[in-house]
C-alpha positions as a Markdown table, in Angstrom:
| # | Residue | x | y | z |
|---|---|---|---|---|
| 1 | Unk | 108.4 | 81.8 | 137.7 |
| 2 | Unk | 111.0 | 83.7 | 135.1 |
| 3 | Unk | 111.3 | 80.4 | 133.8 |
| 4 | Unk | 107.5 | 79.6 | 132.9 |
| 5 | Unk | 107.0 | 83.2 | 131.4 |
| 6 | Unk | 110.0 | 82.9 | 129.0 |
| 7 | Unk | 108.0 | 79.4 | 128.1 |
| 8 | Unk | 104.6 | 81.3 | 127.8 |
| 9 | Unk | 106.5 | 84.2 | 125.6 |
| 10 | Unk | 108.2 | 81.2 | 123.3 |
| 11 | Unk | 105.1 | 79.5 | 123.1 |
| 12 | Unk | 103.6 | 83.0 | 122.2 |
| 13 | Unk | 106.1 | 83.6 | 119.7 |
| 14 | Unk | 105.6 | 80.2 | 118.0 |
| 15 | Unk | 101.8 | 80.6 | 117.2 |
| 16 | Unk | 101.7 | 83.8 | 116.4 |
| 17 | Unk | 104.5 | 82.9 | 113.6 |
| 18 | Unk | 102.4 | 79.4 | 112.3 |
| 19 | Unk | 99.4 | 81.9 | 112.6 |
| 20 | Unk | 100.8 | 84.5 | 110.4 |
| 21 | Unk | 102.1 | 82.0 | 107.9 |
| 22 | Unk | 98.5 | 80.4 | 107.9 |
| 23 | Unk | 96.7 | 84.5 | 106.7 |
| 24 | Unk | 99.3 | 84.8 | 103.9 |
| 25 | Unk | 98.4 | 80.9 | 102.8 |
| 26 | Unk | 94.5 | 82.2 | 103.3 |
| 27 | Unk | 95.6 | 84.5 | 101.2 |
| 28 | Unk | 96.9 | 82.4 | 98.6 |
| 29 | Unk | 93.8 | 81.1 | 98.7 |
| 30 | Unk | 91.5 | 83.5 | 98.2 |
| 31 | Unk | 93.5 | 84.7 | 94.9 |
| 32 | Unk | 91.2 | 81.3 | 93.4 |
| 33 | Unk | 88.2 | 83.5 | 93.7 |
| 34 | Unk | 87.8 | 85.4 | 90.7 |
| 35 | Unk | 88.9 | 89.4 | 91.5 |
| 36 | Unk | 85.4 | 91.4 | 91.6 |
| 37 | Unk | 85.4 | 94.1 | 88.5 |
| 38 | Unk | 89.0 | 93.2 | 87.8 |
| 39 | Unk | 90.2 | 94.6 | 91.0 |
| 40 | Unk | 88.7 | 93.6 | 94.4 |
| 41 | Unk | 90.3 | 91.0 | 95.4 |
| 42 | Unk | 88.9 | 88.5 | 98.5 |
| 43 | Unk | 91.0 | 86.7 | 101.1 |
| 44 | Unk | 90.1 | 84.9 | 104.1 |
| 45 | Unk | 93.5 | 86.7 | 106.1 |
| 46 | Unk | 91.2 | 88.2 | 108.3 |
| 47 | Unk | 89.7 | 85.5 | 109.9 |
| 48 | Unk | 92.8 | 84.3 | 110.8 |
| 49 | Unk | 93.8 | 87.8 | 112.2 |
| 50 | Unk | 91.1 | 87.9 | 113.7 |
| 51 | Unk | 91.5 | 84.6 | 115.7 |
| 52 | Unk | 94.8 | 85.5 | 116.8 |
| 53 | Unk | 93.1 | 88.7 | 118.4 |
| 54 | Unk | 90.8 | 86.6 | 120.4 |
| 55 | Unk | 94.0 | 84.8 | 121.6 |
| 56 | Unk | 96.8 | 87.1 | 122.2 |
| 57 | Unk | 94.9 | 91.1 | 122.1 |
| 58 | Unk | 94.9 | 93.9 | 119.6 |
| 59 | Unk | 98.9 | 94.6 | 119.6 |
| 60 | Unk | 99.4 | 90.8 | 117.9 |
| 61 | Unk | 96.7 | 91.4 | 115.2 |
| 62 | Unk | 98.3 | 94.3 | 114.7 |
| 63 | Unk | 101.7 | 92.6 | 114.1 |
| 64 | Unk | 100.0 | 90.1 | 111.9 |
| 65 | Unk | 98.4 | 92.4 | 109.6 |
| 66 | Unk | 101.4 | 94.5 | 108.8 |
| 67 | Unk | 103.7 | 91.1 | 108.3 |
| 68 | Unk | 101.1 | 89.6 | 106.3 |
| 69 | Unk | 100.6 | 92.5 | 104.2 |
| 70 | Unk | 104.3 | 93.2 | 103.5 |
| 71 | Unk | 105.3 | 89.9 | 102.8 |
| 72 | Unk | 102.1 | 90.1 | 100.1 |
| 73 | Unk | 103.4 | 93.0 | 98.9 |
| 74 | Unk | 106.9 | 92.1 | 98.0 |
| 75 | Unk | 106.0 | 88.3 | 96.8 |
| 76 | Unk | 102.4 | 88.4 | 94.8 |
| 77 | Unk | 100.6 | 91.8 | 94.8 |
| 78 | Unk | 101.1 | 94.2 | 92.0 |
| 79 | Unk | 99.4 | 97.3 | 93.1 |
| 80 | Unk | 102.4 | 98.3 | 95.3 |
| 81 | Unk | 102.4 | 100.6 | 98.0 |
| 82 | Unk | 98.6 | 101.7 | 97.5 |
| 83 | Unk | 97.8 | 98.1 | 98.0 |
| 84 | Unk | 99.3 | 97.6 | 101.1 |
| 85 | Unk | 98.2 | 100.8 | 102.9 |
| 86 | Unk | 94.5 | 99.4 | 101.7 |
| 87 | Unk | 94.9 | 96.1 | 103.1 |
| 88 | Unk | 96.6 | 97.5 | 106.2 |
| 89 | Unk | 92.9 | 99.7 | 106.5 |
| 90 | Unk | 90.9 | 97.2 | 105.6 |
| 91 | Unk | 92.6 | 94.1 | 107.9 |
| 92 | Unk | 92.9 | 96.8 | 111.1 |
| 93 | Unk | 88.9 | 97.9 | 110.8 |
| 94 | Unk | 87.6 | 94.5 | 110.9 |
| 95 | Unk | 89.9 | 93.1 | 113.6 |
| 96 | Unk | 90.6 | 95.7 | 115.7 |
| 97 | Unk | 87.0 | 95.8 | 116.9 |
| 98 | Unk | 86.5 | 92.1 | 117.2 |
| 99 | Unk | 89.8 | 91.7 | 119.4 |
| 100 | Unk | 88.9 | 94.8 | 121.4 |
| 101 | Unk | 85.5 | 93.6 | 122.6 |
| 102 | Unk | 86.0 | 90.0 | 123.0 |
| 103 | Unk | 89.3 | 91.2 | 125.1 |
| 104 | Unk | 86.4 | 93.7 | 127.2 |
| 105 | Unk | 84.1 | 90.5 | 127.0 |
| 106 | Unk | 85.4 | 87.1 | 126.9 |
| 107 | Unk | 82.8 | 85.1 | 125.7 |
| 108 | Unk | 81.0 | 83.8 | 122.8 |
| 109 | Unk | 78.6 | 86.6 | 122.5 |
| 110 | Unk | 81.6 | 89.2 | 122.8 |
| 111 | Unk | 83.0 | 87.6 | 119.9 |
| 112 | Unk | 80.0 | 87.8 | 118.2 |
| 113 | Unk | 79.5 | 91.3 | 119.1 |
| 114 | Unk | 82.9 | 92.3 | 118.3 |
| 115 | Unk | 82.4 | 90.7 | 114.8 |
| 116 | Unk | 79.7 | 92.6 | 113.9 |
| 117 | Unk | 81.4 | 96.1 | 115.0 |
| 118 | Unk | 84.4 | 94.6 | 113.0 |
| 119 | Unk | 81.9 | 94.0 | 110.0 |
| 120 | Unk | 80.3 | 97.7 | 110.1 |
| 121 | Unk | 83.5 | 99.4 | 110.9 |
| 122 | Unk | 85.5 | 97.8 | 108.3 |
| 123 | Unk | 82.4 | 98.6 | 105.3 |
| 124 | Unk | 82.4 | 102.3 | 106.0 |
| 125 | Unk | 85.9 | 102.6 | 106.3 |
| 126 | Unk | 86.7 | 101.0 | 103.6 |
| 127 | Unk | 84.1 | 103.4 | 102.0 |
| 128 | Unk | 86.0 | 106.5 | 103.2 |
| 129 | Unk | 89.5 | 105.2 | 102.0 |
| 130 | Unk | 88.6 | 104.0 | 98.4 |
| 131 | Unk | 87.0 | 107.5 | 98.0 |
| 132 | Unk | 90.4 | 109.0 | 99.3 |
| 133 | Unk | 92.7 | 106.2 | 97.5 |
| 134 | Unk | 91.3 | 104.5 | 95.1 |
| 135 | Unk | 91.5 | 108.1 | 92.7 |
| 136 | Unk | 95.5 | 107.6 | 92.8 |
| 137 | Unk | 96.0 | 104.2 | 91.9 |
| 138 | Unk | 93.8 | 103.9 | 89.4 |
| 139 | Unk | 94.3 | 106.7 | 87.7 |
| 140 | Unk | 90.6 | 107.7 | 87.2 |
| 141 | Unk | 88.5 | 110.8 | 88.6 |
| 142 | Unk | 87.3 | 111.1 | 92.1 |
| 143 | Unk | 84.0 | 111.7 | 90.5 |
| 144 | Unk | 83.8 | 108.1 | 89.0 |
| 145 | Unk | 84.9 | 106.5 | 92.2 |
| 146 | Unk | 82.2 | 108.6 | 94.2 |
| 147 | Unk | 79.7 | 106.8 | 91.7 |
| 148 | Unk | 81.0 | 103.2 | 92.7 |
| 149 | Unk | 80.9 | 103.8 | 96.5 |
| 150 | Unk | 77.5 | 102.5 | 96.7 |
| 151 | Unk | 77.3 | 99.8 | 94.0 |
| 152 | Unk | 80.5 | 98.5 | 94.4 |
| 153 | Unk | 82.7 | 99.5 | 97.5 |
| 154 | Unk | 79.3 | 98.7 | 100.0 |
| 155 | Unk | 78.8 | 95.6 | 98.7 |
| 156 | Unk | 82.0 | 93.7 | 98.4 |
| 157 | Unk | 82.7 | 94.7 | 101.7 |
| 158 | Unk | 79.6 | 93.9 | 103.5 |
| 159 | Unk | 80.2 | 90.8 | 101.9 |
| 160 | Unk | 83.9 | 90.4 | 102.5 |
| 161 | Unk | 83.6 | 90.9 | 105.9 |
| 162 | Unk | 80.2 | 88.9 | 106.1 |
| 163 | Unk | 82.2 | 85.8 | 104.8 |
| 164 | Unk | 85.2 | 86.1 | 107.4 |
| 165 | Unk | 82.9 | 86.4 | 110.0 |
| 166 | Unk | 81.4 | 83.2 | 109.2 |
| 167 | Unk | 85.0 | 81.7 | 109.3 |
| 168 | Unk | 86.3 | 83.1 | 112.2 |
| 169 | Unk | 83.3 | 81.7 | 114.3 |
| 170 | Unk | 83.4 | 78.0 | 112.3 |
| 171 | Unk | 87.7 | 78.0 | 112.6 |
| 172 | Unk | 88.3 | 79.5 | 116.0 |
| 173 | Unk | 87.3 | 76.3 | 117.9 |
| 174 | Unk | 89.3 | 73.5 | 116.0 |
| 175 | Unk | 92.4 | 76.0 | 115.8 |
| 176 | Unk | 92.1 | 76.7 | 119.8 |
| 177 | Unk | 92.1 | 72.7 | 120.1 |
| 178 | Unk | 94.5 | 72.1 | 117.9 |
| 179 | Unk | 97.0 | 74.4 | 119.7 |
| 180 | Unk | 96.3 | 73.0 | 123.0 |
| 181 | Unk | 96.9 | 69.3 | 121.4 |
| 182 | Unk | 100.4 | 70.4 | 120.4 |
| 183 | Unk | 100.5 | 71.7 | 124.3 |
| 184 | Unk | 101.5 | 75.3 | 122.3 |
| 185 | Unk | 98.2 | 76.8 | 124.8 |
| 186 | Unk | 97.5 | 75.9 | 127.8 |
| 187 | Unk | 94.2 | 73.9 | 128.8 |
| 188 | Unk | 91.4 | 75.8 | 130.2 |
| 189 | Unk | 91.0 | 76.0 | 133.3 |
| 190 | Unk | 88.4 | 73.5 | 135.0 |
| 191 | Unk | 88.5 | 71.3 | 131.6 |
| 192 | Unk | 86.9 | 70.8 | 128.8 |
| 193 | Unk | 83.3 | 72.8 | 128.3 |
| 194 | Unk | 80.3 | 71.5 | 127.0 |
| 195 | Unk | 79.9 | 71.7 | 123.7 |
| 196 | Unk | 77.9 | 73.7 | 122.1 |
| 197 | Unk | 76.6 | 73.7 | 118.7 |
| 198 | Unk | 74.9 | 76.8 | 117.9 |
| 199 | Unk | 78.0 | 78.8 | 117.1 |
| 200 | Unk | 78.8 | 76.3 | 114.4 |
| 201 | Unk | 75.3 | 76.9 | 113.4 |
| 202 | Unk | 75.2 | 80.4 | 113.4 |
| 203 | Unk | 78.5 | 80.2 | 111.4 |
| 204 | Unk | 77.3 | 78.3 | 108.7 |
| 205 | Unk | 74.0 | 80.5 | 108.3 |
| 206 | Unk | 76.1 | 83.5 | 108.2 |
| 207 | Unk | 78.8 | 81.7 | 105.2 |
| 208 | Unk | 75.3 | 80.1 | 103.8 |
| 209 | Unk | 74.3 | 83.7 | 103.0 |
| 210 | Unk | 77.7 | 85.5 | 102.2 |
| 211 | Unk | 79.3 | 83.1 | 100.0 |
| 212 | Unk | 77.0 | 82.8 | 97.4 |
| 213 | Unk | 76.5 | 86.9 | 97.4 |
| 214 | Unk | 80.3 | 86.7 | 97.0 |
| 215 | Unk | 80.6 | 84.7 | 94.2 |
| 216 | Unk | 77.7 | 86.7 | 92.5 |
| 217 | Unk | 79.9 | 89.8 | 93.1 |
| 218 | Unk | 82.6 | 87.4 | 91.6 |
| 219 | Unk | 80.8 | 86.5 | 88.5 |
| 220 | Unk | 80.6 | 82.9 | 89.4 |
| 221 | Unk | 77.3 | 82.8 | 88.5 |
């Protein structure tokens, strides 16, 4: 018994490494997406966090976020300390919520439900702390950042958090089999389930609407 625990714990250990390593090369990624006004930068970390809440709780997105976001802070980021506190905020408010209802409800609609509460919690958070931070490191009045909250803070992170939605529910299948394959989870109990399609669909509508709004933000076109 003392045995197969120390194997679940290793087993633990091991994906939520490969699953950190895979948000900071989602974030890697997301540095090809033009930065919105210069400064607001997209990455797709949190869908990644936010899968490994589904799998292991809050306390290993937790873990995730902070490794993630000091390890970006001492290899690629240039806005320091500031920048790591903000993507420590932003990361926590949209996973946190996810993790905690899909832990309270462990379905497909709890996900869902916890995604949404991640994507409204996360946009007025974010909201509160740029009005509180954002004055420091860029060096401007709190006055001007006040007059962005609406036209530029709302948006981008509606939108930011709209997109990793999307690919949370479109990834969180294939990574789950994947895992199993490599035996590094176990199977479900009772087998396989029938498949479903419409949270793939649902996924896609969801990126179908947020990408392009992102890359507007973006100045793609």
């Amino acid at each position: 018994m003392a045995q197969a625990a120390n194997i679940s714990r290793t087993r633990q250990i091991v994906v939520t490494a490969m699953l950190t390593a895979l948000a900071f090369v989602a974030v890697l990624i997301g540095r090809l997406i033009p930065n919105v006004l210069g400064f607001l930068s997209y990455d797709p970390k949190d869908a990644v966090i936010a899968i490994a809440g589904f799998m292991y709780g809050p306390l290993t997105a937790v873990i995730i976020t902070v490794l993630v976001s000091l390890i970006e802070m001492l290899s690629i980021s240039t806005t320091g300390f500031y920048g790591l506190l903000m993507n420590i905020v932003s990361t926590l408010a949209f996973v946190l919520p996810a993790a905690l209802f899909y832990k309270r409800w462990r379905s497909m609609k709890g996900a869902i439900a916890g995604l949404v509460a991640g994507m409204v919690c996360m946009t007025v958070m974010m909201l509160l702390w740029n009005y509180i931070i954002t004055p420091f490191y860029m060096g401007v009045e709190r006055s001007v950042v006040a007059g962005m909250l609406a036209s530029v803070f709302l948006p981008f992170n509606l939108v930011k958090s709209g997109v990793n939605t999307g690919l949370t529910l479109l990834l969180y299948k294939p990574i789950m089999q994947a895992l199993r394959a490599a035996k590094l989870l176990p199977q479900r109990e009772g087998g396989a389930h029938k498949y479903r399609p419409w949270p793939i669909i649902l996924a896609l509508v969801v990126l179908g609407v947020f990408i392009p709004l992102l890359l507007h933000l973006a100045g793609v076109f």
